[in-house]
MOPAC internal coordinates of N, CA, C and O (Angstrom, degrees):
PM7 1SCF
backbone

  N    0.0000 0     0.00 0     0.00 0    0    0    0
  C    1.4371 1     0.00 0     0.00 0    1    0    0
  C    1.5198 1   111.05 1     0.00 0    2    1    0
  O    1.2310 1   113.46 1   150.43 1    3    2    1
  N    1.5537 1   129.96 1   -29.57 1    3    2    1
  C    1.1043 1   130.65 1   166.76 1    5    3    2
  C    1.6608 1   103.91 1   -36.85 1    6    5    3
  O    1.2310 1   129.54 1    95.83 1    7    6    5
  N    1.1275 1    99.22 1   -84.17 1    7    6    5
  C    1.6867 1    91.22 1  -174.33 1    9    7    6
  C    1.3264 1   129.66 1   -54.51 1   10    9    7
  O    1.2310 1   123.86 1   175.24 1   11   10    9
  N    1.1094 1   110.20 1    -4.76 1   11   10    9
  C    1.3863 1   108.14 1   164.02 1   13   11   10
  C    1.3236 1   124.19 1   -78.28 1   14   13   11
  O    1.2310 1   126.04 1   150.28 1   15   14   13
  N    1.4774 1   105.99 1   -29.72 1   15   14   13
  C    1.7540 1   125.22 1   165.96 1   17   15   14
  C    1.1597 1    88.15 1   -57.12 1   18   17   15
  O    1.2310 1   114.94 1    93.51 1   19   18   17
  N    1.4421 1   127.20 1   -86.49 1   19   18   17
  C    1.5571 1   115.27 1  -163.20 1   21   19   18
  C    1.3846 1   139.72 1   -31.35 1   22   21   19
  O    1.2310 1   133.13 1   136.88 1   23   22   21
  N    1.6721 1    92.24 1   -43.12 1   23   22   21
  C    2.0514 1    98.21 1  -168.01 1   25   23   22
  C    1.7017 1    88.80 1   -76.23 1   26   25   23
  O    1.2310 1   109.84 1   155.29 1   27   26   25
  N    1.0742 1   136.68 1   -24.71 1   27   26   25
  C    1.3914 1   135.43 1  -171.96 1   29   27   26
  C    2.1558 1   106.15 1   -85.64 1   30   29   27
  O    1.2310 1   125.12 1   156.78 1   31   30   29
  N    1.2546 1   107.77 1   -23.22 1   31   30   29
  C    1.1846 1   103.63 1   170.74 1   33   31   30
  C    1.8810 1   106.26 1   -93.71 1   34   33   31
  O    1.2310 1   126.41 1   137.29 1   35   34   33
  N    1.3158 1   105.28 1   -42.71 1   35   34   33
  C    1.9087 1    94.12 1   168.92 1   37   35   34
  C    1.3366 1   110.31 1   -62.97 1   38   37   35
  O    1.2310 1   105.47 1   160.49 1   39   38   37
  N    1.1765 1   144.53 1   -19.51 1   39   38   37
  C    1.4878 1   137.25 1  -174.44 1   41   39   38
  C    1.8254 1   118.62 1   -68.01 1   42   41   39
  O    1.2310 1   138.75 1   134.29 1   43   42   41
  N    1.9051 1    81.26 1   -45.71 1   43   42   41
  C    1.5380 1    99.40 1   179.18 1   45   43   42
  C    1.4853 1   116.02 1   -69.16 1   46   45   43
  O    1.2310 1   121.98 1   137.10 1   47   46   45
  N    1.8402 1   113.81 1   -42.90 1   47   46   45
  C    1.0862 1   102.74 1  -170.50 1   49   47   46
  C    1.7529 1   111.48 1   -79.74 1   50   49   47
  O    1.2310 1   120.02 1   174.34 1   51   50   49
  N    1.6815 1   117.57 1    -5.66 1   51   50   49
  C    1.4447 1   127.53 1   155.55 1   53   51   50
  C    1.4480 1   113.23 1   -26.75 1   54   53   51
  O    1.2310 1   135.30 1   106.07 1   55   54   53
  N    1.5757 1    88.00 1   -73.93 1   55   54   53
  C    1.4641 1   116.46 1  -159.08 1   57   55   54
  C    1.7091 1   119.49 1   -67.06 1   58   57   55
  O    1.2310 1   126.67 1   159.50 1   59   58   57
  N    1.2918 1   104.78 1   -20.50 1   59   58   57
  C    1.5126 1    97.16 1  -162.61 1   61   59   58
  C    1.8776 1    80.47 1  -109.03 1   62   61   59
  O    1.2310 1   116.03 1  -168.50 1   63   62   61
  N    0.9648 1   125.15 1    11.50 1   63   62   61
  C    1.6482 1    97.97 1  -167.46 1   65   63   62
  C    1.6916 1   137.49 1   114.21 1   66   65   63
  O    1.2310 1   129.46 1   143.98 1   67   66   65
  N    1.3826 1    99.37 1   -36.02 1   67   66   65
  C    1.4786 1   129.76 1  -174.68 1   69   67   66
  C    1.7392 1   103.12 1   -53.07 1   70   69   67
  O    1.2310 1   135.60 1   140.34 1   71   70   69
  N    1.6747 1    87.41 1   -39.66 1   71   70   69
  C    1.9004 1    79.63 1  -162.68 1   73   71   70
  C    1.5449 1   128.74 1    83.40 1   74   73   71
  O    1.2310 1   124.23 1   -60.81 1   75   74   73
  N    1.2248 1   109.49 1   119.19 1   75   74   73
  C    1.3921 1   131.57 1  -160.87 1   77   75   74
  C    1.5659 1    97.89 1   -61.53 1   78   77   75
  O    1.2310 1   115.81 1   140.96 1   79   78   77
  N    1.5705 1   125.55 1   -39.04 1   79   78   77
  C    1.4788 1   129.99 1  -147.87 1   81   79   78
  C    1.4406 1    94.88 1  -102.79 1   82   81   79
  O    1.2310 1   116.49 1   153.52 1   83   82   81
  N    1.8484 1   124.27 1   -26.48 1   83   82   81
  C    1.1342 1   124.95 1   143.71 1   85   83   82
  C    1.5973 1   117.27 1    -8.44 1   86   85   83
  O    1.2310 1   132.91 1    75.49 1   87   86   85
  N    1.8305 1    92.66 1  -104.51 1   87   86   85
  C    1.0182 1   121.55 1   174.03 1   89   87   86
  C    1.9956 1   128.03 1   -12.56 1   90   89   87
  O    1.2310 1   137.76 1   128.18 1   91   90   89
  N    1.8323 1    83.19 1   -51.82 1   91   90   89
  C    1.4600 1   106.89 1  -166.56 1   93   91   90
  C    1.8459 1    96.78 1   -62.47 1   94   93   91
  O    1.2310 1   128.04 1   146.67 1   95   94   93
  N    1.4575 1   102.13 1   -33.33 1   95   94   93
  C    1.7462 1    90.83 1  -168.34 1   97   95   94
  C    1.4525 1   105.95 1   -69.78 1   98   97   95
  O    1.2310 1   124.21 1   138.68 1   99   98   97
  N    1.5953 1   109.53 1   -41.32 1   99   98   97
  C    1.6031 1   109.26 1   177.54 1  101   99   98
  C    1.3856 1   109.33 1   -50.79 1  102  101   99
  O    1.2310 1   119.15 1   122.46 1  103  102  101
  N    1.3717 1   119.23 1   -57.54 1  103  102  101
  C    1.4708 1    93.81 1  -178.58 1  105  103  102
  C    1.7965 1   127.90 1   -72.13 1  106  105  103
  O    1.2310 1   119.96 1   157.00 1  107  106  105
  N    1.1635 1   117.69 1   -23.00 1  107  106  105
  C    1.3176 1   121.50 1   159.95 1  109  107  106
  C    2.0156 1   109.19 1   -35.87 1  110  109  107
  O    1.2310 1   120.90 1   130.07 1  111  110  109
  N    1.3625 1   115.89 1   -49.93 1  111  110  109
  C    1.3983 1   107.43 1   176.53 1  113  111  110
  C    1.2043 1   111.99 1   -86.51 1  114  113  111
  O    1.2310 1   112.77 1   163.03 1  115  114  113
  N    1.2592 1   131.26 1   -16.97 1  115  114  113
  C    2.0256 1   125.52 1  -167.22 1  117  115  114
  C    1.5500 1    97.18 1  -100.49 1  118  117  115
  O    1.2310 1   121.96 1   149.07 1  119  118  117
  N    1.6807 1   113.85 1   -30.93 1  119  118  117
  C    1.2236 1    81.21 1  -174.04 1  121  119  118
  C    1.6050 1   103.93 1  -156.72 1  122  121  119
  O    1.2310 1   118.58 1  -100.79 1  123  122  121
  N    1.1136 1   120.31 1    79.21 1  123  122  121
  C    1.7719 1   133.81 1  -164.76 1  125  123  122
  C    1.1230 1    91.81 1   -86.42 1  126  125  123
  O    1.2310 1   127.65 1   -21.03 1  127  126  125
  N    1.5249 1   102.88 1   158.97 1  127  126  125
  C    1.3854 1   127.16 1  -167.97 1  129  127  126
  C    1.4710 1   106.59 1   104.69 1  130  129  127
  O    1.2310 1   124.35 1    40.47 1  131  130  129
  N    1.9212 1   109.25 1  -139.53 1  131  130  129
  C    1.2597 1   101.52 1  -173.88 1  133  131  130
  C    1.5365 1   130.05 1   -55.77 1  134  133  131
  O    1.2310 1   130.24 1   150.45 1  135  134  133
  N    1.8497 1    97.86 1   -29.55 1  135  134  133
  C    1.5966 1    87.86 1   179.71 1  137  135  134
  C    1.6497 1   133.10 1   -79.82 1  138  137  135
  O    1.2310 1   126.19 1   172.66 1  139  138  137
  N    1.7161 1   105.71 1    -7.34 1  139  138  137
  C    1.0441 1   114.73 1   171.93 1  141  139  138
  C    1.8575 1   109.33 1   -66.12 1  142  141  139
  O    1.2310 1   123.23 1   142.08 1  143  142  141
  N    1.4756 1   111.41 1   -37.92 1  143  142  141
  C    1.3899 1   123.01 1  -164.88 1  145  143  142
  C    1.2318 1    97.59 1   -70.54 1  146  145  143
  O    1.2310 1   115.51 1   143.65 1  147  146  145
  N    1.7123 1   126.12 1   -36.35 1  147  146  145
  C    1.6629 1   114.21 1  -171.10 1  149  147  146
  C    1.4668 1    96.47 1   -84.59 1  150  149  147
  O    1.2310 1   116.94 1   139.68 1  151  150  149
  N    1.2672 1   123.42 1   -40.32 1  151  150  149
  C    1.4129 1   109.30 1   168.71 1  153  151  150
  C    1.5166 1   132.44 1   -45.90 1  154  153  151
  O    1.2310 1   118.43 1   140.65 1  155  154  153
  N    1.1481 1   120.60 1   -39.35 1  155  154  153
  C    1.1555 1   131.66 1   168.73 1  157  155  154
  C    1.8661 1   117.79 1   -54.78 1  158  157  155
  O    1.2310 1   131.25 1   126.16 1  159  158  157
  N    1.4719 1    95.90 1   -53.84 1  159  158  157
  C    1.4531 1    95.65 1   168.68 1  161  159  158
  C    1.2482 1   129.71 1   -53.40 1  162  161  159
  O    1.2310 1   127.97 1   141.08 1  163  162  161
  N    1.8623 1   102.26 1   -38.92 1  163  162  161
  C    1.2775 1   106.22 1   176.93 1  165  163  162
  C    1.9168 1   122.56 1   -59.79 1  166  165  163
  O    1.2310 1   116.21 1   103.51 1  167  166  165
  N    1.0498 1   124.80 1   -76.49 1  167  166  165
  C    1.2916 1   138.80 1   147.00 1  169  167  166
  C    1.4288 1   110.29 1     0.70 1  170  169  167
  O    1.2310 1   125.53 1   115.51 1  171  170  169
  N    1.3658 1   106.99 1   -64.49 1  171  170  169
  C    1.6336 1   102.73 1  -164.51 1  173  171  170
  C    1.4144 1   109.63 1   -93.71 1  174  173  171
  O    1.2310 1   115.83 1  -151.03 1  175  174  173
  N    1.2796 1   125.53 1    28.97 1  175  174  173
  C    1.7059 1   150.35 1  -153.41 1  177  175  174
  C    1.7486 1   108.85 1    22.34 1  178  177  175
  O    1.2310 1   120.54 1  -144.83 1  179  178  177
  N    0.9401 1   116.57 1    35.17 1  179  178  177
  C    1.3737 1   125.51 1   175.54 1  181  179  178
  C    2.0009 1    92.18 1   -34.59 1  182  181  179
  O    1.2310 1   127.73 1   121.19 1  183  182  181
  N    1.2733 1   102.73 1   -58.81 1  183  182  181
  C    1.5434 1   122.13 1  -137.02 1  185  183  182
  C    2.0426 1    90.65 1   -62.35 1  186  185  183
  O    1.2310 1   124.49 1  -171.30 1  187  186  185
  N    1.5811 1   108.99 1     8.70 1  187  186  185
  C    1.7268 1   109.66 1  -168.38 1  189  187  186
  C    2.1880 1    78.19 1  -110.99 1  190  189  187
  O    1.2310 1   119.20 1  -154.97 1  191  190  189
  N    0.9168 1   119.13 1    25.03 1  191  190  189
  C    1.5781 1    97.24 1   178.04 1  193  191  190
  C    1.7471 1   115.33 1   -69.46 1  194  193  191
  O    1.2310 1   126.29 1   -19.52 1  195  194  193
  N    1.3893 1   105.51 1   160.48 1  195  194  193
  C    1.5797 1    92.20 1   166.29 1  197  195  194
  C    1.2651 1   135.26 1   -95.03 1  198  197  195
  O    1.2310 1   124.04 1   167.76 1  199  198  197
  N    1.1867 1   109.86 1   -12.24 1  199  198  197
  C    1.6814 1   124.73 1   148.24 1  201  199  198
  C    1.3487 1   110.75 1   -75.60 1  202  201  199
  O    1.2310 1   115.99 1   -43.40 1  203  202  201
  N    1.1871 1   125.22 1   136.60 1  203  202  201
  C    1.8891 1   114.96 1  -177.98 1  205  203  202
  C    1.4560 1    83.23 1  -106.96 1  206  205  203
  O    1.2310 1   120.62 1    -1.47 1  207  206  205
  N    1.5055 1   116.42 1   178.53 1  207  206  205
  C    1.6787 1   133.83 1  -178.53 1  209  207  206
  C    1.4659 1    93.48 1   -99.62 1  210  209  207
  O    1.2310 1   127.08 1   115.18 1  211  210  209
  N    1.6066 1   103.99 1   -64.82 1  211  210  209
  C    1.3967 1   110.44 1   178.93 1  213  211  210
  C    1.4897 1   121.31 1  -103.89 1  214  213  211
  O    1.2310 1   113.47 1   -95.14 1  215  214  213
  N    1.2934 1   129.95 1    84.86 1  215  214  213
  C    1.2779 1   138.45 1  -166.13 1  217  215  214
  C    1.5575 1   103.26 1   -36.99 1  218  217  215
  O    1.2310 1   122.12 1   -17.69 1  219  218  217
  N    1.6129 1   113.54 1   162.31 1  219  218  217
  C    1.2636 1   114.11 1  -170.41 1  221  219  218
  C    1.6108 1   109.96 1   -84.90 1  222  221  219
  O    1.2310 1   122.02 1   151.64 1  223  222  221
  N    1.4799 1   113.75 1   -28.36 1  223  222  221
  C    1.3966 1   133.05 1   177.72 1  225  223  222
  C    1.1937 1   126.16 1   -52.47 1  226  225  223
  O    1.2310 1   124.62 1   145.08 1  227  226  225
  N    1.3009 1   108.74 1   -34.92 1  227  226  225
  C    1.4045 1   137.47 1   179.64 1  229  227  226
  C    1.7537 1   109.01 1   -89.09 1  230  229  227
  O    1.2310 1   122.00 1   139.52 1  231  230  229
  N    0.9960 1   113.77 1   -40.48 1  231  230  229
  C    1.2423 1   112.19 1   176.34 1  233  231  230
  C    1.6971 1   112.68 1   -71.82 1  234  233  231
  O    1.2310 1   130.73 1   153.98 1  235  234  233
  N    1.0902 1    96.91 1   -26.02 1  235  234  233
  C    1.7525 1   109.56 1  -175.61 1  237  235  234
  C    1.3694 1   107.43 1   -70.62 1  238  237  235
  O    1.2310 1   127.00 1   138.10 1  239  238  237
  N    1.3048 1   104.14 1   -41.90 1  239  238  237
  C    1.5245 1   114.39 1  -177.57 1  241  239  238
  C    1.4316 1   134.69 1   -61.60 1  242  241  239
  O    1.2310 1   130.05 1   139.71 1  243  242  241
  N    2.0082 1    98.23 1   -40.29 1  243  242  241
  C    1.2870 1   136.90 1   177.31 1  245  243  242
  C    2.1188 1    99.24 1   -53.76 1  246  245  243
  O    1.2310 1   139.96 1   122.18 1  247  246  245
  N    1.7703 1    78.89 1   -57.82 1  247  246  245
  C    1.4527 1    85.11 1  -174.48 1  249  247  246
  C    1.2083 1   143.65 1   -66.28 1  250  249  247
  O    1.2310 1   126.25 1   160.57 1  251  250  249
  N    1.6059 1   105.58 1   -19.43 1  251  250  249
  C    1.5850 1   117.04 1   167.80 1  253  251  250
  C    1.4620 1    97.01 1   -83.65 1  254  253  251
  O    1.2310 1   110.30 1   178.39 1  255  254  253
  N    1.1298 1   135.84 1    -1.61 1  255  254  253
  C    1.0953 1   121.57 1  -160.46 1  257  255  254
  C    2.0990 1    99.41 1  -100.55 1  258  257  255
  O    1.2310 1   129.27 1   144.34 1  259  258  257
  N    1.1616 1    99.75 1   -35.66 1  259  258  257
  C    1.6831 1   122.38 1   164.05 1  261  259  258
  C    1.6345 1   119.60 1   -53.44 1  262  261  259
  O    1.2310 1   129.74 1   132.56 1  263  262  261
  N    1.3244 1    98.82 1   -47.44 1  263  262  261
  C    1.6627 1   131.52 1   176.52 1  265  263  262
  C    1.6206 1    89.64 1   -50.12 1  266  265  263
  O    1.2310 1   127.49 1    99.86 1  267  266  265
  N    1.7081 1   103.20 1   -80.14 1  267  266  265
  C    1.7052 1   118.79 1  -151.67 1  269  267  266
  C    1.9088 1   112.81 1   -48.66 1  270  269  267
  O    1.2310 1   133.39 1   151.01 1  271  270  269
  N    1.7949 1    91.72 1   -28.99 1  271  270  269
  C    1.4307 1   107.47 1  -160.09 1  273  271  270
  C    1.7281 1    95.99 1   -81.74 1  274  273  271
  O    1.2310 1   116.10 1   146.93 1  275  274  273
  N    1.4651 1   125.02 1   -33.07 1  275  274  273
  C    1.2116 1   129.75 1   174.42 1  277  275  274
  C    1.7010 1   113.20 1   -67.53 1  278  277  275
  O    1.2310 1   129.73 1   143.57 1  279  278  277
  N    1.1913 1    98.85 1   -36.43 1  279  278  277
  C    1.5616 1    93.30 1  -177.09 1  281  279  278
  C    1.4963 1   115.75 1   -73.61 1  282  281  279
  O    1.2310 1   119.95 1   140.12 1  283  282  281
  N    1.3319 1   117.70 1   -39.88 1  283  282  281
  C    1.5197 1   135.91 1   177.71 1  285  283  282
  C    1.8609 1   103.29 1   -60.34 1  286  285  283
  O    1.2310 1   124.59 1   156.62 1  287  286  285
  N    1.0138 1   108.80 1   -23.38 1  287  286  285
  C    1.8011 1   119.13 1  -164.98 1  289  287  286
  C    1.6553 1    90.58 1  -103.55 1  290  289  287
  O    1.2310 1   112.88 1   136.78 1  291  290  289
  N    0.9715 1   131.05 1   -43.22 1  291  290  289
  C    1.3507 1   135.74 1   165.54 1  293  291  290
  C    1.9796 1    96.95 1    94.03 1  294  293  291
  O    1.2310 1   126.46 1  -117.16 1  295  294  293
  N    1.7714 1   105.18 1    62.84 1  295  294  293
  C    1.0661 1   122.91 1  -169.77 1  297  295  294
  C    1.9225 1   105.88 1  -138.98 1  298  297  295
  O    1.2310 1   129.66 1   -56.67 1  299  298  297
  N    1.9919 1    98.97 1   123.33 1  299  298  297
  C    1.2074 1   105.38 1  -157.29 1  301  299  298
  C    1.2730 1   107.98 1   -96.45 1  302  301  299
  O    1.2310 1   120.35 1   -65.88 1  303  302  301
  N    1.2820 1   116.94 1   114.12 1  303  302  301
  C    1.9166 1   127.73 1  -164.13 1  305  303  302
  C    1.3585 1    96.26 1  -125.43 1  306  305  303
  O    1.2310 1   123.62 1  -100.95 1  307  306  305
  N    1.6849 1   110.67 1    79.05 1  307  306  305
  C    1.5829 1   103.45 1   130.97 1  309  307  306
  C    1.2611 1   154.96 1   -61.29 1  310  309  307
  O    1.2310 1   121.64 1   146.22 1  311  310  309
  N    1.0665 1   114.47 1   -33.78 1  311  310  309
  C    0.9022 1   123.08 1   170.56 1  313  311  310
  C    2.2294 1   121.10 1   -50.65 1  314  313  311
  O    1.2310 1   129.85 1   132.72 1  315  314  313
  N    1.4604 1    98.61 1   -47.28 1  315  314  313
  C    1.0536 1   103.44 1   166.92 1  317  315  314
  C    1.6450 1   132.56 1   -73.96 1  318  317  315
  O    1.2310 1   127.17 1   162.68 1  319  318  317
  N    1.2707 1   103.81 1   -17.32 1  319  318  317
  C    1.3131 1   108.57 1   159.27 1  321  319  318
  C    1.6871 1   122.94 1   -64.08 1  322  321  319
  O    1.2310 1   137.30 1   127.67 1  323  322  321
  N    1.2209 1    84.09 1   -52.33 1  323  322  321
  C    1.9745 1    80.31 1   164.02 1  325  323  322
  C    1.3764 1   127.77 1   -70.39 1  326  325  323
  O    1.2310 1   125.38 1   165.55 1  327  326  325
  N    1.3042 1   107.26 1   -14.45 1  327  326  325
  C    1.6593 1   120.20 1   174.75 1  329  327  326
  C    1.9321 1    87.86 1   -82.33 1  330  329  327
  O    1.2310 1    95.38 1   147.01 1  331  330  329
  N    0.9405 1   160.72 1   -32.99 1  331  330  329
  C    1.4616 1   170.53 1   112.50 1  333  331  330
  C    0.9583 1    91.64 1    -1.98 1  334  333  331
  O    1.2310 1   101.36 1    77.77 1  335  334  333
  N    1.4624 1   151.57 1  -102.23 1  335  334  333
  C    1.2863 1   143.02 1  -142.56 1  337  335  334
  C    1.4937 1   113.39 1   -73.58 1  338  337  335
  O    1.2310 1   116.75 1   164.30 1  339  338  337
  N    1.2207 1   123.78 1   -15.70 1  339  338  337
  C    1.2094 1   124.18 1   170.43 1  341  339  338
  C    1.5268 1   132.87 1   -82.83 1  342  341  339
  O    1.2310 1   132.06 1   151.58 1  343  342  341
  N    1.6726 1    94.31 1   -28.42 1  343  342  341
  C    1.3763 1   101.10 1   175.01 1  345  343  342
  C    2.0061 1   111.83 1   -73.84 1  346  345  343
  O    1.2310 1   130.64 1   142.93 1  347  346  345
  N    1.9553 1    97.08 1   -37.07 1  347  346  345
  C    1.4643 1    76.82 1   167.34 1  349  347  346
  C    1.5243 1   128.36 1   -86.67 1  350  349  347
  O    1.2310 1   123.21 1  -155.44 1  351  350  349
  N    1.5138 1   111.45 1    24.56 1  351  350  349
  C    1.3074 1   116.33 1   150.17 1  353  351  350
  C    1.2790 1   118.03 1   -51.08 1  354  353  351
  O    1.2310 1   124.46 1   102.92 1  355  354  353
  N    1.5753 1   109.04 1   -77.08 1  355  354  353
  C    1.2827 1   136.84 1  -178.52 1  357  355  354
  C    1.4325 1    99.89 1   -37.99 1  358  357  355
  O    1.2310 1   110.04 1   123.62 1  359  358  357
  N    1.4798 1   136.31 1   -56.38 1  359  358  357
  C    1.6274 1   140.78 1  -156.56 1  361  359  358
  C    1.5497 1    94.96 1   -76.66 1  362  361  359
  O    1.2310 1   114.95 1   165.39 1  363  362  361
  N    1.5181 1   127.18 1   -14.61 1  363  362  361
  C    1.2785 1   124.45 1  -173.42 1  365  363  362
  C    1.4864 1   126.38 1  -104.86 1  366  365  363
  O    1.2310 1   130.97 1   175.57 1  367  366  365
  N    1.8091 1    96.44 1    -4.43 1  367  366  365
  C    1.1081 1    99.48 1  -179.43 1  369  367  366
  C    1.5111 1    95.51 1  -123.54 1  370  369  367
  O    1.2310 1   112.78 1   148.93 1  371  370  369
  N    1.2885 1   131.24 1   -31.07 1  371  370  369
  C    1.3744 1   129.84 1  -165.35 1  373  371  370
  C    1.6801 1   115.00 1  -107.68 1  374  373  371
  O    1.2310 1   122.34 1   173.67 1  375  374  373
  N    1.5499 1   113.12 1    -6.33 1  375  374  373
  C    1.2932 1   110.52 1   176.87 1  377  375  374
  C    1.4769 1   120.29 1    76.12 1  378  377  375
  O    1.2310 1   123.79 1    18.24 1  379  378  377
  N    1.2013 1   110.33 1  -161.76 1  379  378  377
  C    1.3406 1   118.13 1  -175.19 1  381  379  378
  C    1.4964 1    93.27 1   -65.91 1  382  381  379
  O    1.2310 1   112.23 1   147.56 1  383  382  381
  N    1.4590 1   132.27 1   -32.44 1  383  382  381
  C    1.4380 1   111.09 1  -170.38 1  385  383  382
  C    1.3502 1   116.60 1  -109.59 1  386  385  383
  O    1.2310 1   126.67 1  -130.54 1  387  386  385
  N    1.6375 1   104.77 1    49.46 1  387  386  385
  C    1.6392 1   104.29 1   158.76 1  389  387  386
  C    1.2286 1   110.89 1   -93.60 1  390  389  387
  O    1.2310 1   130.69 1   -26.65 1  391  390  389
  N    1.4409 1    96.98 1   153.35 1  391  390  389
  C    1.6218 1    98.38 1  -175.63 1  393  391  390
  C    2.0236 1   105.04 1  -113.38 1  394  393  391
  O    1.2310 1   121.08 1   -31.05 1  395  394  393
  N    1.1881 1   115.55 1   148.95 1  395  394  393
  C    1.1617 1   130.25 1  -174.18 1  397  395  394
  C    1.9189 1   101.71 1   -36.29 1  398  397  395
  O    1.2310 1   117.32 1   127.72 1  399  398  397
  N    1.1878 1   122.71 1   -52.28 1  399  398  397
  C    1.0756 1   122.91 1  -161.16 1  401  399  398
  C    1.4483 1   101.66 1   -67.85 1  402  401  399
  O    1.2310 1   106.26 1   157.11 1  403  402  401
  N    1.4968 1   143.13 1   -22.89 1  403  402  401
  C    1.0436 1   138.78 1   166.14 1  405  403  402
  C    1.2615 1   153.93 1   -33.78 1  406  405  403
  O    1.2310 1   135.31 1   151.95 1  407  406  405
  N    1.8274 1    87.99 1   -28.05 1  407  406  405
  C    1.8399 1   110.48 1   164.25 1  409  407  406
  C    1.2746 1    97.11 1   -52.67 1  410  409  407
  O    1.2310 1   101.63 1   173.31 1  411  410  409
  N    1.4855 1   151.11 1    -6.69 1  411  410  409
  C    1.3758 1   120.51 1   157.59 1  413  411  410
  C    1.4786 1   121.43 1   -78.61 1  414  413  411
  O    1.2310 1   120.85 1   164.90 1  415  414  413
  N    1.7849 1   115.98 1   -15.10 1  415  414  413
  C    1.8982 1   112.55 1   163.32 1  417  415  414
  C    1.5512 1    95.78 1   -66.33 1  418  417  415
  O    1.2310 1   115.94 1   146.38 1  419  418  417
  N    1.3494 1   125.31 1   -33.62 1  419  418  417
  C    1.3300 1   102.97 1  -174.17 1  421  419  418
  C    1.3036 1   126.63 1   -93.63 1  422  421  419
  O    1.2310 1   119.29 1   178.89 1  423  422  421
  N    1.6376 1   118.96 1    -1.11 1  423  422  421
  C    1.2654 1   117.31 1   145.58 1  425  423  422
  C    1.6191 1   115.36 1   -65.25 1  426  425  423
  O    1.2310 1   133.47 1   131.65 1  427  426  425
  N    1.3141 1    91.57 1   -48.35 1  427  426  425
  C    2.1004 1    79.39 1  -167.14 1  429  427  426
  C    1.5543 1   110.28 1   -57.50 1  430  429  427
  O    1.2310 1   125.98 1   149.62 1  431  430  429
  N    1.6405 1   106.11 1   -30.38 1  431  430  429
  C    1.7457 1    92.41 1  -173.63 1  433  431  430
  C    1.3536 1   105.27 1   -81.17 1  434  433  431
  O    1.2310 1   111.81 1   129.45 1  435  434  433
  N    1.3639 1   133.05 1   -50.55 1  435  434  433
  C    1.9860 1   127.94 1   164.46 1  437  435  434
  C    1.8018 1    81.47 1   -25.28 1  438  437  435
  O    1.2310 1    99.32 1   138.73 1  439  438  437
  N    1.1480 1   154.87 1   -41.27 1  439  438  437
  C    2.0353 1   123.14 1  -135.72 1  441  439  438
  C    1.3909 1    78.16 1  -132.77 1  442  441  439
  O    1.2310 1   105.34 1  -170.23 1  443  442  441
  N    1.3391 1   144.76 1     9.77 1  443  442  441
  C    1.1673 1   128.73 1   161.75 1  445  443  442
  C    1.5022 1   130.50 1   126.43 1  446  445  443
  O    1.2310 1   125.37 1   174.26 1  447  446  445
  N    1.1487 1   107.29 1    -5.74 1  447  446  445
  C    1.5192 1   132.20 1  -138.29 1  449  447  446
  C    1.3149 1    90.70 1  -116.21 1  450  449  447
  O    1.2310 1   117.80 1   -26.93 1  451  450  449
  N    1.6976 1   121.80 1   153.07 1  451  450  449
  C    1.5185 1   127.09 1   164.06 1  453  451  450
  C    1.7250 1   104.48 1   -48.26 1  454  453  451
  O    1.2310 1   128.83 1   -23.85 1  455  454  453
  N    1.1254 1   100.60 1   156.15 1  455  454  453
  C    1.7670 1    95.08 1   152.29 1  457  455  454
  C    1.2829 1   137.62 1   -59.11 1  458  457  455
  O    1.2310 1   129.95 1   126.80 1  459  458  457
  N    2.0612 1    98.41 1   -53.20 1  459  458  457
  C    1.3750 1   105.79 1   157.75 1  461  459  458
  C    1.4170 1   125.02 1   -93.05 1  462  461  459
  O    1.2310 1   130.39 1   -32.41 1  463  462  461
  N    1.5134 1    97.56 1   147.59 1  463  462  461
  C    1.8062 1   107.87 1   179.58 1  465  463  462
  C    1.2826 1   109.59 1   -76.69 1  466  465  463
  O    1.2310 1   105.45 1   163.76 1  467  466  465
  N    1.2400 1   144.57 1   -16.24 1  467  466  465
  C    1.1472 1   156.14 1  -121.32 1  469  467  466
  C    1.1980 1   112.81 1  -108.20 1  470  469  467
  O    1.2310 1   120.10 1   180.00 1  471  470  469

């Protein structure tokens, strides 16, 4: 879900003006480490490679699998449901070789935007 925060916070700060590289410095100080690293990918379109890190298949899998365990527990995950519809964005547009980080092409194209930044 981190990256799903992200491609949905780079989209916005795209769209309104803010600037993607903006953004990127704020999170570089609030919150380094992994989210600086998916940010980075994001931005610099890493997330269009043809090898993925985290295959999209796998993430799909992970995620129904998050989904099934919430529903059985009787636990309400929106958030991951939209992380769900986005990833089979990504599997519908990028195939076997989308990579997880991509739900940000499928934020920018849901908000208007190419898929790739690139």
């Amino acid at each position: 879900m981190q990256v799903e925060q992200l491609a949905e916070s780079h989209t916005l700060a795209e769209k309104t003006g803010l600037g993607t590289n903006n953004l990127h410095k704020f999170i570089e100080q609030i919150f380094p480490g992994p989210y600086t690293a998916y940010s980075n990918r994001l931005i610099t379109g890493d997330y269009m490679r043809e090898d993925p890190l985290f295959q999209i298949d796998l993430a799909l899998k992970d995620c129904r699998h998050m989904l099934q365990l919430a529903e059985h527990s009787g636990t309400v995950v929106g958030n991951l449901q939209v992380v769900k519809q986005h990833l089979e964005a990504v599997k519908a547009e990028r195939g076997e070789k989308g990579d997880f980080a991509a739900v940000y092409g499928a934020v920018r194209k849901e908000s208007g935007l190419p898929f790739d930044n690139r």
